[in-house]
One Martini backbone bead per residue (centre of mass of N, CA, C, O) as a GRO file, in nm:
protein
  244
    1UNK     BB    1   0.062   0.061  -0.024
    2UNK     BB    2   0.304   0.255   0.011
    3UNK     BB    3   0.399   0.216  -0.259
    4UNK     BB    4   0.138   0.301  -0.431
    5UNK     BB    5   0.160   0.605  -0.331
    6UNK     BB    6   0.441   0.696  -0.433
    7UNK     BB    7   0.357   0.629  -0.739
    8UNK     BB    8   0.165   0.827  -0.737
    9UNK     BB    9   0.290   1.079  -0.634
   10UNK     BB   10   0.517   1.039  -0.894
   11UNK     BB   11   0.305   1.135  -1.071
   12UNK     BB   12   0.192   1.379  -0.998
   13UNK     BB   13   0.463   1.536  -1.041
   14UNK     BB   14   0.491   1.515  -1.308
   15UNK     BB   15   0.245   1.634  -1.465
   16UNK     BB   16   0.302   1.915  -1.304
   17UNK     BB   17   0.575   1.976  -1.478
   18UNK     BB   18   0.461   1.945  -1.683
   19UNK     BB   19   0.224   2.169  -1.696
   20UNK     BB   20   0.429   2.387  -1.679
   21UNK     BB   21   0.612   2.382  -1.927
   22UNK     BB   22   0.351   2.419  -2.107
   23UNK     BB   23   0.265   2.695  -2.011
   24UNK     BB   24   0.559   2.866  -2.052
   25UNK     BB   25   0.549   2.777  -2.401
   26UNK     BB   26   0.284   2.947  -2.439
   27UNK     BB   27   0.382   3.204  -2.324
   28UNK     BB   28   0.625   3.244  -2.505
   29UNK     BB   29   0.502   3.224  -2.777
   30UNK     BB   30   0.273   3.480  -2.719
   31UNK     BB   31   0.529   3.656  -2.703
   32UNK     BB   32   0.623   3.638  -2.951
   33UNK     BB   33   0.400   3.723  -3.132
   34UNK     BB   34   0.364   4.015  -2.963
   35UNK     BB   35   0.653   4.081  -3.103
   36UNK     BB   36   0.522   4.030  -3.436
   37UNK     BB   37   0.370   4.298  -3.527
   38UNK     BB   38   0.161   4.337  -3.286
   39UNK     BB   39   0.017   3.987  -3.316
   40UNK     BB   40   0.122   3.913  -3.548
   41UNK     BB   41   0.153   3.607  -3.780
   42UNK     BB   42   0.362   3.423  -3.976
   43UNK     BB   43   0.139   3.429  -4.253
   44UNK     BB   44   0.009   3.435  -4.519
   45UNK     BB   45  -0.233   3.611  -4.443
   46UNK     BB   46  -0.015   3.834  -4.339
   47UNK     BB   47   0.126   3.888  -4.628
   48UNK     BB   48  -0.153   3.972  -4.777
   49UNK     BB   49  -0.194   4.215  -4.634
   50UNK     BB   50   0.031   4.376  -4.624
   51UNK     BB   51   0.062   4.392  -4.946
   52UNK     BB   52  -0.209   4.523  -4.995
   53UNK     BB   53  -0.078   4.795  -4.771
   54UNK     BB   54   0.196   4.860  -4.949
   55UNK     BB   55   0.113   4.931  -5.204
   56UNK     BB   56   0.180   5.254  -5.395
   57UNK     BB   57  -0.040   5.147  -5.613
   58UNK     BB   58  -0.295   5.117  -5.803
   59UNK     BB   59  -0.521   4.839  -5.838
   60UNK     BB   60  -0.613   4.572  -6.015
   61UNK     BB   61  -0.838   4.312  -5.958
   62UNK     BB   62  -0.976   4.237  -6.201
   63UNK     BB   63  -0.959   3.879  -6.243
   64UNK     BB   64  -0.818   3.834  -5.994
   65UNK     BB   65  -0.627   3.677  -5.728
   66UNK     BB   66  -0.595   3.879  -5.440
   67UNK     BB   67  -0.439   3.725  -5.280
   68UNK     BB   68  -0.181   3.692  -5.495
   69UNK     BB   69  -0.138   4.007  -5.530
   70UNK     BB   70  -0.054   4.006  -5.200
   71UNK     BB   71   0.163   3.838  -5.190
   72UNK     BB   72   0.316   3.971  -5.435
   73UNK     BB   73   0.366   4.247  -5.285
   74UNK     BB   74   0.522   4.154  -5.082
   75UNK     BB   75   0.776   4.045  -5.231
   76UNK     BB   76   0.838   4.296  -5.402
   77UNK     BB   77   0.796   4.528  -5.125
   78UNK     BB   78   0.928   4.359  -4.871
   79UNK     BB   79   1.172   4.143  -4.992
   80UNK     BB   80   1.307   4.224  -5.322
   81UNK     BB   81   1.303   4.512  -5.402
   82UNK     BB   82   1.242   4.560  -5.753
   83UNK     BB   83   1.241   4.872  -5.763
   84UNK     BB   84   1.551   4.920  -5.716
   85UNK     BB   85   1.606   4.825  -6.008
   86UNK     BB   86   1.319   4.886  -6.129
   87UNK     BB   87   1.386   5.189  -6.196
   88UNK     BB   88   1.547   5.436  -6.250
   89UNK     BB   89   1.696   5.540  -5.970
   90UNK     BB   90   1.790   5.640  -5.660
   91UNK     BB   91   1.726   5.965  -5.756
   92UNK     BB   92   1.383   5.874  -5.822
   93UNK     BB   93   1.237   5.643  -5.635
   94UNK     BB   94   1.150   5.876  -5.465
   95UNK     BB   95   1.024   6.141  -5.318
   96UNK     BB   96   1.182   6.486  -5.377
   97UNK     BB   97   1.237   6.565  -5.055
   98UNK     BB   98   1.019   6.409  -4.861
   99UNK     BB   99   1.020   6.076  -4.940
  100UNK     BB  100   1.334   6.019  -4.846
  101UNK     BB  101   1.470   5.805  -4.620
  102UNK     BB  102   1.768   5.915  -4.628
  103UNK     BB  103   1.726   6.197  -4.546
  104UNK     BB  104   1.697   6.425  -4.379
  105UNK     BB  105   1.516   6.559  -4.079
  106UNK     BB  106   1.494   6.786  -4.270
  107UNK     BB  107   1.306   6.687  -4.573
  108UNK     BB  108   1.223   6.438  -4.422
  109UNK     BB  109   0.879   6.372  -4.335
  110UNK     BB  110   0.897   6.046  -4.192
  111UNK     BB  111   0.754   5.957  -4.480
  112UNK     BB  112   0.764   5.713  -4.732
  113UNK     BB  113   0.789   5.755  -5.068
  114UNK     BB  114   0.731   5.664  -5.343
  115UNK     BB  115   0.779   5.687  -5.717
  116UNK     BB  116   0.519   5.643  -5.961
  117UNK     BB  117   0.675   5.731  -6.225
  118UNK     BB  118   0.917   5.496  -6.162
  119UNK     BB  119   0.751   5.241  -6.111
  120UNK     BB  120   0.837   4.985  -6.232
  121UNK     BB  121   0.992   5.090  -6.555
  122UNK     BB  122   1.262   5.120  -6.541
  123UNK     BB  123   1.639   5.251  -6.652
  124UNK     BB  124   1.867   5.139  -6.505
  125UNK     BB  125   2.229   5.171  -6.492
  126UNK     BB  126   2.466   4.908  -6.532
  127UNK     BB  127   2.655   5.047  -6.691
  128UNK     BB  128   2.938   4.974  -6.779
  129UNK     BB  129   2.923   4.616  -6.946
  130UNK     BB  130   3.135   4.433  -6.744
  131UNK     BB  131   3.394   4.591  -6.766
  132UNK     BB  132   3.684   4.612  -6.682
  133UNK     BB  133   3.895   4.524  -6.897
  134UNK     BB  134   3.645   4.445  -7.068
  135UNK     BB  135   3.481   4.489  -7.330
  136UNK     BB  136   3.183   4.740  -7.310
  137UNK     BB  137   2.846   4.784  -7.272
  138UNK     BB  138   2.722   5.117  -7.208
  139UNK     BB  139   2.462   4.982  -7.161
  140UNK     BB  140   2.239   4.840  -6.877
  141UNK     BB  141   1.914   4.805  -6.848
  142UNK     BB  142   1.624   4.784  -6.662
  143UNK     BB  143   1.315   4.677  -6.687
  144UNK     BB  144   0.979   4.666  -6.774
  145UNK     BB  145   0.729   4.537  -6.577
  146UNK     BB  146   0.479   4.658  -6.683
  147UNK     BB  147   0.227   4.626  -6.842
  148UNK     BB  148   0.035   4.621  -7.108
  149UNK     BB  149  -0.216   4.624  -7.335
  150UNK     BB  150  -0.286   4.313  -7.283
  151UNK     BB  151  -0.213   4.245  -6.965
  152UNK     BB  152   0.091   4.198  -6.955
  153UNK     BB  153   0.388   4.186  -6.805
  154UNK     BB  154   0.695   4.256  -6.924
  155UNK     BB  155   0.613   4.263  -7.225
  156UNK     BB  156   0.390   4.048  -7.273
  157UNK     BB  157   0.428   3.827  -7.057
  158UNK     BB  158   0.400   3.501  -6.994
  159UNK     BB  159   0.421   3.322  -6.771
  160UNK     BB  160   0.611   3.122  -6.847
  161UNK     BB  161   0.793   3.309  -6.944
  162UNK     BB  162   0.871   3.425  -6.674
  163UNK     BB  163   0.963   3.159  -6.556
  164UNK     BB  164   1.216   3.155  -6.748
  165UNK     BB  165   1.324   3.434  -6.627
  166UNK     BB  166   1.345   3.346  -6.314
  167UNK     BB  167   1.487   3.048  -6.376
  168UNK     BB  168   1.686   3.122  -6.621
  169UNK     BB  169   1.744   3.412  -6.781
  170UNK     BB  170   1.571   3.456  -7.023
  171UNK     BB  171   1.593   3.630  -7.331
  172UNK     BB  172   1.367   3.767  -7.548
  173UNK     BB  173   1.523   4.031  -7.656
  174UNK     BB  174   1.848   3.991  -7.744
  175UNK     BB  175   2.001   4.267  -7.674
  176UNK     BB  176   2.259   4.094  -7.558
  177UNK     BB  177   2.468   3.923  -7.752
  178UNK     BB  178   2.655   3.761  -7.880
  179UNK     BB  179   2.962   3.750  -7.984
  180UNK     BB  180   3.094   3.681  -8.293
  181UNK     BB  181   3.307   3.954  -8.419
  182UNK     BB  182   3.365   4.089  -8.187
  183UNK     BB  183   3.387   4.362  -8.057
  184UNK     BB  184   3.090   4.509  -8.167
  185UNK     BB  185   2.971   4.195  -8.341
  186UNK     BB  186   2.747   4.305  -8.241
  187UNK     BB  187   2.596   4.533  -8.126
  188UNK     BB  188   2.605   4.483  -7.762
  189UNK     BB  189   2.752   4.282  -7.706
  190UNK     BB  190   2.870   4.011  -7.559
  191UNK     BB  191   3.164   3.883  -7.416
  192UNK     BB  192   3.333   3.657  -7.370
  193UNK     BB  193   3.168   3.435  -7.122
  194UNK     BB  194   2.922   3.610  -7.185
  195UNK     BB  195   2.597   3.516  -7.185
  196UNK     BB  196   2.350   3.679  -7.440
  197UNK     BB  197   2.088   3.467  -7.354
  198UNK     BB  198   2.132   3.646  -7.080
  199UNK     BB  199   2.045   3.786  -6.798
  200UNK     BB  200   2.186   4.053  -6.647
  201UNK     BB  201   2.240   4.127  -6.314
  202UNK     BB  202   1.964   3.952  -6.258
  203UNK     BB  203   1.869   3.758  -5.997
  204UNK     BB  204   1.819   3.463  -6.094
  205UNK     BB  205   1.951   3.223  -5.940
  206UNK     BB  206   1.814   3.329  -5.669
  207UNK     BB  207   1.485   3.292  -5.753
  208UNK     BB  208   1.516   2.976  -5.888
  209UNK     BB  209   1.408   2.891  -5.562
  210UNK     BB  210   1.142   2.979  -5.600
  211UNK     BB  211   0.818   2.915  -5.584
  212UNK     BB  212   0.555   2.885  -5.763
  213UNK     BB  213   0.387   3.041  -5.594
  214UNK     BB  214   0.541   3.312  -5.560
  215UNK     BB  215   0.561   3.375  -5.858
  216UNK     BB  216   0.273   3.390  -5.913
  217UNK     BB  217   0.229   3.630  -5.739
  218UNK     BB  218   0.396   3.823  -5.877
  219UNK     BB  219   0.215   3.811  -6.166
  220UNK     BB  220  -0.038   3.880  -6.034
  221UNK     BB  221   0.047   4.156  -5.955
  222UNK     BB  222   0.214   4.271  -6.216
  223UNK     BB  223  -0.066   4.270  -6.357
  224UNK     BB  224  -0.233   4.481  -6.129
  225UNK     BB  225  -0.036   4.713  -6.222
  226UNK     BB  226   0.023   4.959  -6.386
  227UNK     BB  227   0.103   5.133  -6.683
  228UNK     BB  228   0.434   5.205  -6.791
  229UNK     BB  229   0.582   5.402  -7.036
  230UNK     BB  230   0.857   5.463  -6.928
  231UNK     BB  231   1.153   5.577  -7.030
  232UNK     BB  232   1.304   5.816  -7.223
  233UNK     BB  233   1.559   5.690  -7.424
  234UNK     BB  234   1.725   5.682  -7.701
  235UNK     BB  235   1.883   5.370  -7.682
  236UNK     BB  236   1.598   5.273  -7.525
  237UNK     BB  237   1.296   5.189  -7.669
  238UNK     BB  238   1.216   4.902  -7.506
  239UNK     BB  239   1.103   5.097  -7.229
  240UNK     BB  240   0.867   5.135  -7.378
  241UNK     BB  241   0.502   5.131  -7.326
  242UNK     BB  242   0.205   5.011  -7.435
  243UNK     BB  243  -0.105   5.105  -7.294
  244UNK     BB  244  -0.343   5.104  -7.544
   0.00000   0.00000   0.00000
């Protein structure tokens, strides 16, 4: 008898030292919860929330996946930052200078603004690329990412092709071939041992690990934002949209 008290005993104690630590577990998790992004949970409906109250510009929603827009907002908006390399470049980004988080405050209003005319449009110079010693071509500009006439994104490319752009870098404007007949022939041309074949400069290596999902929402997102005319360059017409 003395022995089966102890033994109960001895369950009771496990029991409760288990049941502490579970609340401890709970206790922490909702701490951690409680300060991440003012508790708010680190799921799929939150970064489609967050997406669609981040995007810079209005959307259209007519016929897209609403869900998947706003969670492509969120991966272009807040996690790849693709404005930064698709627009004009860093000194037209933002509204300057009230909204340019950059600048002192001071005239920095305190508050972030993108500059929607030149928001995905396009027309950073990466060149000249790729630079000395080897002979280079003396602009690389970033594409226009937003719809066109068609309403299809970066200049009426279909998912596959996105997917393609995407996860293999694969240029479907030929802008820039590789040389032929030495630097120079054709113009613009890549000398070896750069595949002209591939678009330079944009992370693509690192896009195609991101999942069909994730892509498929910047496709539809890229879908959903206005179309950008583009930047007007001499040498490059190709930056040009056609919105209508």
């Amino acid at each position: 008898m003395t022995q089966k008290k102890g033994t109960l005993k001895t369950k009771g104690i496990v029991i409760a030292f288990a049941a502490i630590i579970a609340t401890a577990m709970v206790g922490s998790a909702s701490l951690v919860r409680a300060n991440d992004d003012q508790g708010g949970d680190d799921n799929e409906a939150a970064r489609i929330h967050r997406g669609l109250a981040i995007s810079p510009v209005h959307l259209n929603l007519e016929g897209k996946n609403r869900n998947l827009v706003g969670l492509g907002s969120y991966l272009v908006n807040a996690v790849a930052d693709c404005n930064g390399c698709h627009s004009a470049g860093p000194a037209t980004e933002y509204v300057v200078p009230t909204g340019n988080p950059y600048l002192l405050s001071p005239p920095f209003s305190g508050k972030q603004q993108i500059n929607t005319a030149t928001y995905l449009g396009g027309g950073r110079d990466f060149g000249p690329f790729p630079g000395p010693p080897a002979p280079s071509i003396p602009h690389l500009y970033s594409r226009n990412l937003t719809p066109d006439h068609t309403g299809l994104p970066a200049g009426g490319r279909t998912l596959q092709e996105f997917l393609d752009i995407m996860r293999h870098g694969t240029d479907f404007d030929h802008l820039h071939p590789s040389c032929t007949g030495g630097p120079g022939d054709p113009p613009n041309c890549l000398v070896a041992p750069f595949n002209g074949d591939l678009l330079q400069v944009m992370p693509w290596p690192v896009h195609e690990n991101m999942t069909y999902h994730d892509l498929r929402a910047i496709y539809e997102y890229l879908k959903a934002v206005p179309c950008n005319p583009g930047p007007n360059i001499e040498d490059a017409p190709y930056l040009q949209n056609d919105c209508d």
